[in-house]
C-alpha positions in Angstrom: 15.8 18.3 19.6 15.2 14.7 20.3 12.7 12.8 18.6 11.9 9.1 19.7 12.5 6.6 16.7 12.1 2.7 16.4 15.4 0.9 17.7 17.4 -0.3 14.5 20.0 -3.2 14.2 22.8 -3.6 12.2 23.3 -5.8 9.3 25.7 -6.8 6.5 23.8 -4.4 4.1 25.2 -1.6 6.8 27.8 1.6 5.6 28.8 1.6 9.4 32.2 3.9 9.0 33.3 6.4 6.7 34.1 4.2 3.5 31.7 1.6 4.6 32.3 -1.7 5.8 36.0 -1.7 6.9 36.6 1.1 5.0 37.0 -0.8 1.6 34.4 2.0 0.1 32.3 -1.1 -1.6 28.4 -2.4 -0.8 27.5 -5.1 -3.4 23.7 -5.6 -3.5 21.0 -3.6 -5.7 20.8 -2.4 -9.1 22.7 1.4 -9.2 21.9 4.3 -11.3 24.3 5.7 -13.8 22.4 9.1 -14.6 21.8 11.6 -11.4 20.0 14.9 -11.1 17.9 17.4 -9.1 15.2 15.6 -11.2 16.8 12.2 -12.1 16.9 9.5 -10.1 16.0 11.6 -6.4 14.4 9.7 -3.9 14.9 12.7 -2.1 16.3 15.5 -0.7 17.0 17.1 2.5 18.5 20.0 3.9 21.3 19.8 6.3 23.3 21.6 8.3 27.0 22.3 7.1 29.6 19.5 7.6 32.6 18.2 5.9 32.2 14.4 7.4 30.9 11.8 5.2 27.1 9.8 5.9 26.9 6.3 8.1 23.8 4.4 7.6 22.4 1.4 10.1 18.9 -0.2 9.7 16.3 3.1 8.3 19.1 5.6 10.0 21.4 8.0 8.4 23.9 9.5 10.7 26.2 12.8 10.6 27.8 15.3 12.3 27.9 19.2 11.7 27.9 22.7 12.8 25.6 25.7 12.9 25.8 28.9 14.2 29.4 27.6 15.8 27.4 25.3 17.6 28.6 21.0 17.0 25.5 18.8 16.5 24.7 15.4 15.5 21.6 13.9 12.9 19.3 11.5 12.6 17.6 11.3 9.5 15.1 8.8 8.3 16.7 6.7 5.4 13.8 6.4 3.5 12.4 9.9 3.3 15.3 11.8 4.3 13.2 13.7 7.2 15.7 14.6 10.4 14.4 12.3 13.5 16.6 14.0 16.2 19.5 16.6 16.6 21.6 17.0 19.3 24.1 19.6 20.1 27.8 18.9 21.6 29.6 20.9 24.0 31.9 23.4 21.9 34.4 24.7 24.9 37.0 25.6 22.3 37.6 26.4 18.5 40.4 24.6 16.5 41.8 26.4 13.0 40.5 25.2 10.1 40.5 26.3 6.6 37.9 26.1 3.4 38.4 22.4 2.5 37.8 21.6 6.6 35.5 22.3 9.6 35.0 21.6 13.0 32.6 18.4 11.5 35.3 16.7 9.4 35.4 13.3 11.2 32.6 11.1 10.4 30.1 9.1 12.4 30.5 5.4 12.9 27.7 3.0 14.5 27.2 -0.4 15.4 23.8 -0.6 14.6 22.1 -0.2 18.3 24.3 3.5 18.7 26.4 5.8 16.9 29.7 7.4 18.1 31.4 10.8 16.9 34.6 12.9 17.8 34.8 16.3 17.6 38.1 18.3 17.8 36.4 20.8 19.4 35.5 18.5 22.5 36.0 14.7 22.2 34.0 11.6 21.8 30.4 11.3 22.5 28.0 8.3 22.5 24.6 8.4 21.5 21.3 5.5 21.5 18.8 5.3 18.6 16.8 7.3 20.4 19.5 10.2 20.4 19.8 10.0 24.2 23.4 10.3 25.3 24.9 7.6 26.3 28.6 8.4 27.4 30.7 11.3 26.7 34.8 12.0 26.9 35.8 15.4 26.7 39.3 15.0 25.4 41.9 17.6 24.0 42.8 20.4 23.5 44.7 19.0 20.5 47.5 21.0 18.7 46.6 20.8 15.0 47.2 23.9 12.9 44.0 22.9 10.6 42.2 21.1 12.7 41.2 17.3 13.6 39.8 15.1 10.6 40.2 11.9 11.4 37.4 9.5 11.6 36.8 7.2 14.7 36.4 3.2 13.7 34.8 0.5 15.8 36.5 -3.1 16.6 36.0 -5.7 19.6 34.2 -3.2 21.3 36.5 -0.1 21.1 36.2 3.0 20.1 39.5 3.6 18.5 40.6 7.3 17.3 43.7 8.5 15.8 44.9 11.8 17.7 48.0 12.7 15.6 49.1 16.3 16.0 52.0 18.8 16.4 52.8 17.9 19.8 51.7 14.8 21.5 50.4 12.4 19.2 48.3 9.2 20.0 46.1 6.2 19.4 43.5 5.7 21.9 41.0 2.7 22.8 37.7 3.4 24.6 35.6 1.0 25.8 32.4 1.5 23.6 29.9 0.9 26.1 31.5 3.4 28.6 33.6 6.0 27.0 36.7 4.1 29.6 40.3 4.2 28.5 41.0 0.9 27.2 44.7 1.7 26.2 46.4 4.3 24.8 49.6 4.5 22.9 51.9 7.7 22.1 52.7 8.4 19.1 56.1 10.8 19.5 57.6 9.6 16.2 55.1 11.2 13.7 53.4 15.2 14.0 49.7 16.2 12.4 48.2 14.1 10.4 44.2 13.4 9.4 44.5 9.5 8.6 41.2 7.2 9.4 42.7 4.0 11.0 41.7 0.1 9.9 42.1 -3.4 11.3 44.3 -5.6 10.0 43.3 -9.2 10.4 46.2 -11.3 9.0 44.7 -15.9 9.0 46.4 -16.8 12.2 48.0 -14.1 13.5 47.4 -11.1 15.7 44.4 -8.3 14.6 46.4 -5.1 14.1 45.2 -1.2 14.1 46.8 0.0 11.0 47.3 4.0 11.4 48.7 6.0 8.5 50.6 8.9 10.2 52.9 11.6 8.8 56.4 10.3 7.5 55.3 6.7 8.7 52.5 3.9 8.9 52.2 2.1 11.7 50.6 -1.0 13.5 49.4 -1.8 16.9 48.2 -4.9 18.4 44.2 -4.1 18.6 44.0 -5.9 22.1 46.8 -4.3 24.2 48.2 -1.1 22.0 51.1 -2.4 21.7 53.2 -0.9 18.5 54.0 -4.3 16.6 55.5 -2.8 13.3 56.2 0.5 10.7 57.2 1.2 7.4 59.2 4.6 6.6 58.9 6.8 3.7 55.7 8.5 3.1 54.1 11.6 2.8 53.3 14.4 5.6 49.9 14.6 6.8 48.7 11.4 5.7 44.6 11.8 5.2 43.8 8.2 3.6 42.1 5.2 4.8 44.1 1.8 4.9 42.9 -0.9 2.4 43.3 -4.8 2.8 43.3 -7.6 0.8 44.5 -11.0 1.7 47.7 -10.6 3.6 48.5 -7.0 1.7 47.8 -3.5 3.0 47.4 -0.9 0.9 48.3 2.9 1.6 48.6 6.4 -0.3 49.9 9.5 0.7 50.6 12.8 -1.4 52.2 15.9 -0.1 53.1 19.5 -1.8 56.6 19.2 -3.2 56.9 14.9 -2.1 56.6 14.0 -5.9 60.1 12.2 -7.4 62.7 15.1 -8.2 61.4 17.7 -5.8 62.9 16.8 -2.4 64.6 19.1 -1.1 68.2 18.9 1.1 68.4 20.3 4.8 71.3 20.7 6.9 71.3 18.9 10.1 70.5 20.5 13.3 73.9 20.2 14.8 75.0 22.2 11.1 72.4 25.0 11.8 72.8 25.5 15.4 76.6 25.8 15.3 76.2 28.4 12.5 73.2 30.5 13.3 72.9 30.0 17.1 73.6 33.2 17.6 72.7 33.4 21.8 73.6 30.3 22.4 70.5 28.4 23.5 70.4 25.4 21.5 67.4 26.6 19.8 66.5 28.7 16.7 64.4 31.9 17.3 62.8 33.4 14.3 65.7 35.9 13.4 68.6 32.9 13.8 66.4 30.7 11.2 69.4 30.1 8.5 65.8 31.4 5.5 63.8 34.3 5.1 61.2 32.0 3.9 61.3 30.5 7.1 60.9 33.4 8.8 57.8 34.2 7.4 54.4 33.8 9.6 53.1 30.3 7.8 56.5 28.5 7.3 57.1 29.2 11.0 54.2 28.6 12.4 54.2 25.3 10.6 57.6 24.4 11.9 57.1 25.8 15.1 55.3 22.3 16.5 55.3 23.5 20.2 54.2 27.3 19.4 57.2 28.3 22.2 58.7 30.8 19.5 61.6 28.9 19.5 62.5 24.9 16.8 64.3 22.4 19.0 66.0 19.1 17.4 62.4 17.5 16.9 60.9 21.1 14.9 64.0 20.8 12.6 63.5 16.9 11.9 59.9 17.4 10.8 61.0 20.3 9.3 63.5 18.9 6.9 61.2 15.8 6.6 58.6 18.2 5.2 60.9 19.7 2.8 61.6 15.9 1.3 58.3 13.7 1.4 58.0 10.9 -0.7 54.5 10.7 -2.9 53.7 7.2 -3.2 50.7 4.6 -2.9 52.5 1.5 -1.4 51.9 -2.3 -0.8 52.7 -3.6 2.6 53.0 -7.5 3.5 53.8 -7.5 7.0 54.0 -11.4 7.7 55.4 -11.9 11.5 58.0 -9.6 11.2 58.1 -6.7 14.0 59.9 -3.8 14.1 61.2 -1.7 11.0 59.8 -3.5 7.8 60.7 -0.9 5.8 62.7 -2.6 3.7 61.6 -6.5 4.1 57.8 -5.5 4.4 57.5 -3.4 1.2 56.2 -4.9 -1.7 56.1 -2.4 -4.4 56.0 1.6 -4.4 53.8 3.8 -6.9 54.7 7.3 -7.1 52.5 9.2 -9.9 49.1 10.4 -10.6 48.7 10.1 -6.6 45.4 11.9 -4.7 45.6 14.2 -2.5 42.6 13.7 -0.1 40.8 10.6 -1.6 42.0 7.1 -0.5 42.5 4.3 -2.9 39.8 2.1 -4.0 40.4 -1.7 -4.4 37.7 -3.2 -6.8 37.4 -6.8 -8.7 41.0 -6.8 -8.7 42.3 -3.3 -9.8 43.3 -0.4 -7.3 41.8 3.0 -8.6 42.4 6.3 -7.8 41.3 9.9 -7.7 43.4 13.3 -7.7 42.3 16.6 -8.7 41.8 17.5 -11.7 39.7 14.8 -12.6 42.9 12.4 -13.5 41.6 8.8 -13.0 44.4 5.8 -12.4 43.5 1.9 -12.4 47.0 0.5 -10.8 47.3 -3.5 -10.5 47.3 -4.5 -7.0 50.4 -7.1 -8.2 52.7 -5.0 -9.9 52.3 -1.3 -8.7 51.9 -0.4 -12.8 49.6 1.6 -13.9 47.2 0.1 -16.4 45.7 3.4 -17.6 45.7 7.0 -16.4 43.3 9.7 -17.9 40.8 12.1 -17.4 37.1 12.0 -16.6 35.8 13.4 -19.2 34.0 16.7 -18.5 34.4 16.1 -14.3 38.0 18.5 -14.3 37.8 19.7 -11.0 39.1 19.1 -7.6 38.6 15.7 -5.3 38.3 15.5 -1.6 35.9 12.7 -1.4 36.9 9.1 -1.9 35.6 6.6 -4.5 33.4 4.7 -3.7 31.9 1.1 -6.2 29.0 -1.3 -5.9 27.2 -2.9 -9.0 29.7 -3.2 -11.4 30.3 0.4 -11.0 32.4 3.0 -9.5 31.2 6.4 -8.8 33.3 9.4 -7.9 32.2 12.8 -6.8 34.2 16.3 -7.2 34.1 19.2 -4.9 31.7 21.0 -7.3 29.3 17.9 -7.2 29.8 16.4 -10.5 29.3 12.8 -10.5 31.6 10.5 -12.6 30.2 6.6 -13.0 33.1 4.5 -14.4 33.0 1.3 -15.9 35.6 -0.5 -13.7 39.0 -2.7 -15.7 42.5 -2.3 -16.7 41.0 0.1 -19.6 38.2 1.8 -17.3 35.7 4.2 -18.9 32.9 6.6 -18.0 29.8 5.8 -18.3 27.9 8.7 -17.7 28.8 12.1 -16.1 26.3 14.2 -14.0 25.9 17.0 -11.6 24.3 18.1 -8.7 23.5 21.7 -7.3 26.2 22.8 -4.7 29.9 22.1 -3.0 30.5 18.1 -2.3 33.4 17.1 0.0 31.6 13.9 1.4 32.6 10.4 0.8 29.2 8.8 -0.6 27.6 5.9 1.1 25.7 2.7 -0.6 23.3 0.5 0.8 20.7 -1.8 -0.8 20.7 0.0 -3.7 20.6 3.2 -2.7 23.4 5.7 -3.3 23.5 8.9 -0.2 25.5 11.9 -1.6 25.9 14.6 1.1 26.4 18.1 -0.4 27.6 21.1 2.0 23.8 22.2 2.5 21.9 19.0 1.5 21.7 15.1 1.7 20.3 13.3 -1.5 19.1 9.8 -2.0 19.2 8.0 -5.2 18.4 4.8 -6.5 15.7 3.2 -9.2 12.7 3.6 -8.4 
């Protein structure tokens, strides 16, 4: 269904992207609530159709994807009454794995306040105008990703740029955002699946930069040509975070099962295995030649089984063994010139406990803050890498997939059982107030003017003070 609807522009007061203006997760401007509720605070409320992305918002539009009935659509809704304006439904010609905490609708939206762009998994990227007409599409794929794609397109200088990490075949791609055209694309062999939203980088003087956290490693690209400029080893697998900047610093989490300090575990090298367990003499392992019966076992194979041939060359056994050691940390990144491996000279400071999972870090009047499940709370200074205080939320024990977000001199959090944490920001944070809502939240909230917009697996709200 497409409904006509007045043309809308963009404006500083815009959440264009998932985590809102350059993915910071802040929107200063307007008095917040504290207090929400079925019946507190609700401008209103809307029923959607399910989705795990997270809402944009341009001018009077809100815009998401989601599925139904297997079918991929995108929304329209009407900011200030929450009423749909227009649907339209993708092309679905195939169906990637997901599990619970994912869907075919994970990435999110982005516009640039005349159009909105989305990426499905399932097909590609697609343009549409304010009037939900399409205005371009790219089929693209299939894509090799044992759960399924999640991260978010971005918009800069007029690309579309998406991060298509997966088992085999990884890239970073440009389109021209007026056409859907290949502006440049970039391979991406050194890192595997990974659901990371990229950001730009724009260091006084010097070259912008598409940051891309990727399994094992973040990297950076020159936004113009695609052009890999710089990377720092020693992170997580299956990075899912948005990049954060301040200044001439970039800040970056990961967390993986098993990464935390202690845990690592040693694996042989490939050469080691194959002259031991080889027994046909392929230079490969089959199942019954892997040196574990854990690894033998449907998931653990499958997982290390990148190519899904049956058989781990030299590159399954690297990511393998990398996945058996990750490193947990949240790390601070001054890349200055320098190109190349800044592993070492680019590294500021590494932070390695309390780390999220799924939400990124928030940066907010000067403290980093952070959210991992079970309702533990951090406030890390952006200098140091030392934790100021680490705690609970209160009554909001639960788990986190959605990112915090902060505007009035508050920060708000939101569990996957929708229970809404409002925390008094500083070195000694505290909660305000806790709340809930009816339902299962995964969606990163957005804030404009005011307003908060809390997406909910079956509903959008609005709230603000009336």
């Amino acid at each position: 269904m497409a409904v006509p609807l007045v043309a809308f522009s963009a404006s500083a007061a815009d959440w264009p992207q998932f985590r809102g203006p350059r993915g910071t997760g802040v929107a200063e401007g307007g008095e917040l609530p504290a207090r929400f509720g079925e019946n507190t605070h609700l401008l209103w409320k809307s029923a959607v159709p399910s989705g795990h992305s997270s809402p944009v918002v341009a001018g009077d539009r809100i815009f998401l994807t989601a599925y139904e009935d297997q079918r991929l659509l995108v929304l329209a809704l009407e900011r200030s009454s929450g009423e749909v304006v227009w649907i339209q439904e993708v092309s679905r010609p195939r169906r990637e794995p997901f599990q619970r905490t994912h869907g075919p609708a994970s990435p999110s939206p982005v516009t640039d306040g005349e159009n909105v762009y989305v990426f499905f998994g399932d097909f590609g990227a697609l343009s549409f105008d304010s009037n939900g007409n399409e205005r371009w599409k790219r089929p693209m794929g299939p894509f090799v990703n044992q759960n399924g794609h999640g991260s978010s397109p971005i918009l800069a200088d007029g690309k579309l740029l998406i991060v298509c990490d997966q088992q085999v075949g990884s890239y970073l791609i440009a389109l021209d955002k007026d056409t859907g055209e290949t502006v440049w694309k970039t391979d991406r062999p050194e890192t595997t699946r990974g659901y990371g939203t990229a950001g730009v980088f724009r260091p006084e003087g010097g070259t912008a930069q598409v940051v891309v956290p990727g399994a094992y490693r973040v990297a950076a690209y020159d936004l113009k040509t695609g052009q890999q400029l710089w990377w720092v080893n020693g992170f997580a697998w299956q990075l899912k975070c948005v990049p954060i900047f301040e200044g001439d610093t970039i800040y970056i989490n990961g967390w993986e099962i098993g990464g935390d300090p202690g845990q690592q575990k040693q694996t042989p090298s490939f050469a080691d295995v194959i002259a031991e367990f080889d027994r046909d003499g392929d230079k490969l392992l089959s199942r019954n030649e892997a040196p574990e019966e854990r690894l033998r076992q449907d998931h653990p194979w499958g997982e290390a089984d990148l190519g899904g041939d049956g058989k781990l060359d030299e590159r399954d056994w690297y990511f393998y063994a990398a996945r058996r050691a990750p490193v947990n940390n949240l790390v601070a990144i001054r890349p200055g010139a320098e190109r190349g491996d800044i592993t070492n000279s680019g590294v500021l400071w590494r932070y390695n406990k309390s780390l999220p999972n799924t939400p990124s870090p928030l940066l907010y009047r000067g403290k980093i803050y952070l959210v991992k499940d079970g309702g533990i709370f951090s406030s890390v200074n952006p200098d140091s890498g030392t934790a100021d205080r680490v705690a609970r939320l209160g009554d909001a024990i639960d788990k986190y997939w959605a990112s915090p977000v902060a505007g009035d001199g508050k920060i708000f959090t939101i569990s996957e059982s929708c229970m809404i944490s409002v925390v008094e920001p500083g070195a000694n944070w505290k909660v305000l107030e806790t709340s809930a809502l009816d339902g299962t939240c995964f969606a990163t909230p957005a804030i404009v003017d005011g307003k908060i917009y809390i997406r909910s697996l079956t509903s959008m709200y609005a709230f603000g003070l009336k």
